[in-house]
C-alpha positions in Angstrom: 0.0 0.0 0.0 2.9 2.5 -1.1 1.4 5.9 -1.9 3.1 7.8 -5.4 3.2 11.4 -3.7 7.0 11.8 -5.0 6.3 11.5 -8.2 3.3 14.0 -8.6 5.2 16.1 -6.5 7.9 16.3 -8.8 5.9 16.6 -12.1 4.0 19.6 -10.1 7.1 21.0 -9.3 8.5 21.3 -13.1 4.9 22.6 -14.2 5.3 25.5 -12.1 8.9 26.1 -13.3 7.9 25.6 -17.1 4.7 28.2 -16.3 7.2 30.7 -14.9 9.6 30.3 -18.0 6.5 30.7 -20.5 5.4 33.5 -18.2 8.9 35.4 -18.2 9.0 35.0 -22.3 5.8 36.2 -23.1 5.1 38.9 -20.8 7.4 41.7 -22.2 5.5 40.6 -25.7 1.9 41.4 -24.3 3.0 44.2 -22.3 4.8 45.9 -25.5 1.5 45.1 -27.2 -0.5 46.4 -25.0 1.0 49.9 -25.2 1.8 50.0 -28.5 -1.9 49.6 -29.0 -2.9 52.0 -26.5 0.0 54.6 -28.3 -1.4 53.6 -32.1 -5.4 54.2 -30.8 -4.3 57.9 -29.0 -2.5 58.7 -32.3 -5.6 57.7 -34.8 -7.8 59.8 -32.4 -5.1 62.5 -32.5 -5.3 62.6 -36.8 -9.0 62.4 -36.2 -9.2 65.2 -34.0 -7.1 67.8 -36.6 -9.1 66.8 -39.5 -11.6 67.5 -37.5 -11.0 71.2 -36.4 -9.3 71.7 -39.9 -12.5 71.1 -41.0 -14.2 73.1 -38.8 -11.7 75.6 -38.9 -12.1 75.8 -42.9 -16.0 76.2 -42.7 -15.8 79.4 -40.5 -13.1 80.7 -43.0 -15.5 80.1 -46.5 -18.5 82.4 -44.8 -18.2 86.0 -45.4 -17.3 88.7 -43.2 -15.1 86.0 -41.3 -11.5 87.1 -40.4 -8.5 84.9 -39.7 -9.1 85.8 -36.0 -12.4 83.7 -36.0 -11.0 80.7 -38.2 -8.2 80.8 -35.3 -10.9 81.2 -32.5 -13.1 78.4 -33.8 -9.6 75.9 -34.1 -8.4 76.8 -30.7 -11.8 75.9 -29.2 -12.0 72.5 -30.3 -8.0 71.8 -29.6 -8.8 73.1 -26.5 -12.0 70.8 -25.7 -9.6 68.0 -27.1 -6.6 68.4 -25.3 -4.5 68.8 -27.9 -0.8 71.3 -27.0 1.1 72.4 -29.4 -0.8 72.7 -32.2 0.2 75.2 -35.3 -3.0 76.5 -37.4 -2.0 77.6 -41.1 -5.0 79.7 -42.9 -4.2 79.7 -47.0 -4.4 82.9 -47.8 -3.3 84.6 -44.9 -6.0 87.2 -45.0 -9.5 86.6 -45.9 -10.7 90.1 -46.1 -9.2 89.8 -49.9 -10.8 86.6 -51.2 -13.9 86.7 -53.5 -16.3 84.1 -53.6 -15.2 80.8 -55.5 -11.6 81.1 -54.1 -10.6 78.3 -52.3 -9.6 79.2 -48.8 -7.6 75.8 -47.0 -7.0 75.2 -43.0 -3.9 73.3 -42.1 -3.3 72.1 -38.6 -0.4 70.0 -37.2 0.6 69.1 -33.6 3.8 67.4 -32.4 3.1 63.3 -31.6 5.2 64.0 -28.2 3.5 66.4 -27.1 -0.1 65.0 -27.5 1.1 61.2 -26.4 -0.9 59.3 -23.5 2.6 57.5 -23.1 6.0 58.9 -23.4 7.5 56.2 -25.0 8.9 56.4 -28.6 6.8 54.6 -30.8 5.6 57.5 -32.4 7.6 60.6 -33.6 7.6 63.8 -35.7 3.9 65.5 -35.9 1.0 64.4 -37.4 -1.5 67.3 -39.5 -4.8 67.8 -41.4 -5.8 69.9 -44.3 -9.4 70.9 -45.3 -9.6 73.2 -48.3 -13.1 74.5 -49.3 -14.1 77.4 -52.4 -15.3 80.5 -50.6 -19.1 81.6 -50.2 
């Protein structure tokens, strides 16, 4: 009436050492995962969010009477609700006092991928930006 404890001790034993070796090899994969998704999905939302003001941007510029003052107004508004730092607005032409109906007037905005990370690791660099152009009302 021997009992076999030894041996399913020791098969136990290297279970938990092969679990801790699988563990050790894949954790730095998930974990890199992990945040590079988290990085990737903060940047798509970033390019989202300047098309987005470019584009609202651009459809204060085409009304009339609208000076680059407002366009810049309107931008910084939305950056703002956004949290986006850093951000540089370019308004094609400069002034919008001169431009006649049927002109197209474009809104360029760009922010620096540093700046406007959730993460400050460097998966991402340089800026990203968005252009809307639209013809003048």
């Amino acid at each position: 009436m021997a009992k076999r404890i030894r041996p399913r001790t020791q098969w136990r034993q290297k279970r938990k050492a092969a679990a801790l070796v699988e563990l050790a090899v894949c954790l730095p994969a998930i974990v890199a995962l992990t945040f590079g998704t988290i990085e990737a999905t903060t940047m798509m939302f970033l390019k989202q969010s300047l098309a987005i003001t470019a584009y609202e941007g651009v459809r204060v510029a085409i009304k009339k009477g609208t000076s680059t003052t407002d366009v810049e107004n309107a931008c910084n508004q939305i950056l703002t609700s956004r949290r986006i730092q850093n951000s540089n607005i370019t308004i094609e032409p400069a002034s919008l006092t001169g431009v006649s109906p049927g002109e197209e007037v474009m809104v360029r905005i760009s922010a620096p991928v540093q700046d406007n990370s959730v993460m400050q690791l460097r998966f991402f660099t340089g800026s990203i930006s968005a252009e809307v152009c639209m013809v003048r009302e």
